[in-house]
C-alpha positions in Angstrom: -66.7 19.5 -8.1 -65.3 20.3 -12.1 -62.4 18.6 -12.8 -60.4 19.4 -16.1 -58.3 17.1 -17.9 -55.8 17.4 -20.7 -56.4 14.5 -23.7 -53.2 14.2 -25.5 -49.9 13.7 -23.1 -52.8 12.8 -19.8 -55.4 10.9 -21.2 -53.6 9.4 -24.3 -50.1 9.1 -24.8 -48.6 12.3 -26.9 -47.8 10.8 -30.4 -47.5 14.4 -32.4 -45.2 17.3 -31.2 -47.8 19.8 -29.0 -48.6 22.5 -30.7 -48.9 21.5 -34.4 -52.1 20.7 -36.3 -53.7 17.8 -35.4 -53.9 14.6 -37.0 -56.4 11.4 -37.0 -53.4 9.9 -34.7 -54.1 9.4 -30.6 -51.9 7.7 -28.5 -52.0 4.9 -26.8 -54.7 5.1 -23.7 -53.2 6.1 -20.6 -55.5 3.2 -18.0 -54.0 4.5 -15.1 -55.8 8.3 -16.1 -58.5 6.6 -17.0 -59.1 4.5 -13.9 -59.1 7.3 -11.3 -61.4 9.7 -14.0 -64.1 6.5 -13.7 -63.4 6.8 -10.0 -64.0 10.4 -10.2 -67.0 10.1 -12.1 -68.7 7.9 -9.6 -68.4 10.1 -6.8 -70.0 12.5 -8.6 -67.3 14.8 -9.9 -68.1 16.5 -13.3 -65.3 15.7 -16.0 -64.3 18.0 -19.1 -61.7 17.0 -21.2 -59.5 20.0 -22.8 -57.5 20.1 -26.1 -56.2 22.5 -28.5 -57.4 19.7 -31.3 -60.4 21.8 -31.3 -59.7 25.1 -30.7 -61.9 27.0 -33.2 -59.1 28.7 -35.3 -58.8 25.3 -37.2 -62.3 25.9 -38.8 -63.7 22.6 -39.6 -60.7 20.6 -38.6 -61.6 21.4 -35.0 -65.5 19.5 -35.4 -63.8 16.5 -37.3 -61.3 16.7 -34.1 -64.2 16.6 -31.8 -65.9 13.4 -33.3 -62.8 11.5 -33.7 -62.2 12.0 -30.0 -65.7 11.6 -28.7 -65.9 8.6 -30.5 -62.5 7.5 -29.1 -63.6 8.2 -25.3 -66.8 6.4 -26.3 -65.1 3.7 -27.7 -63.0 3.1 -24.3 -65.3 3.9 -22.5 -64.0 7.1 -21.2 -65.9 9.4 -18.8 -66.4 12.6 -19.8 -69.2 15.3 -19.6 -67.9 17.6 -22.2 -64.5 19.2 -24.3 -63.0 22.1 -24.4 -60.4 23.8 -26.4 -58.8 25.7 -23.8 -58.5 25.1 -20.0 -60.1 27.3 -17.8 -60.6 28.5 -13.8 -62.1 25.1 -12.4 -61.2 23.0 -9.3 -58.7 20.5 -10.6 -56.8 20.9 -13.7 -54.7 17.7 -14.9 -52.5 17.6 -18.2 -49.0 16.5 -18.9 -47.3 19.5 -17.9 -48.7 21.8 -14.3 -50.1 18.4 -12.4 -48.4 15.7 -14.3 -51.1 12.7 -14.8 -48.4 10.0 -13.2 -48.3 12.3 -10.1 -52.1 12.8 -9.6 -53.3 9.2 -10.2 -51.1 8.4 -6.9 -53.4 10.9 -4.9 
């Protein structure tokens, strides 16, 4: 099973206003998120993480994004098989604002 997973406001606490250009800043690690992804993980779920830090418009903004936050979920040790800019049509979608991420780590 996929399972999709919002990084700022789910993953990491929101420390810039959604929707405005990204910054080297990333919020504090939410463990809780990241305990039941690791659970997730090990029973064999595929994980993507999705942000608009690297949606495409921002040209090469959007590939310094991705390495600051692959290094980040490396650094933590964050399970992850891939990110995305956008959500998509997968079995589980988690982010701070449809299935809020202190709701589904109580599942």
């Amino acid at each position: 099973m996929e399972i999709l997973i919002d990084f700022d406001g789910t993953i990491v606490k929101q420390v810039t206003p959604p929707n405005t250009k990204p910054t080297k800043a990333i919020g504090d690690v939410n463990w809780d998120v990241v305990k039941k992804m690791r659970l997730l993980k090990a029973q064999g779920y595929i994980v993507y993480i999705f942000t608009g830090r690297i949606d495409l418009s921002l040209g090469l903004l959007a590939f310094h994004q991705a390495t600051l936050i692959r290094k980040f979920l490396n650094k933590h040790d964050i399970p992850f098989d891939d990110l995305y800019p956008k959500p998509w049509r997968v079995s589980v979608i988690v982010d701070d604002i449809v299935v809020k991420p202190e709701d589904w780590v109580k599942e």
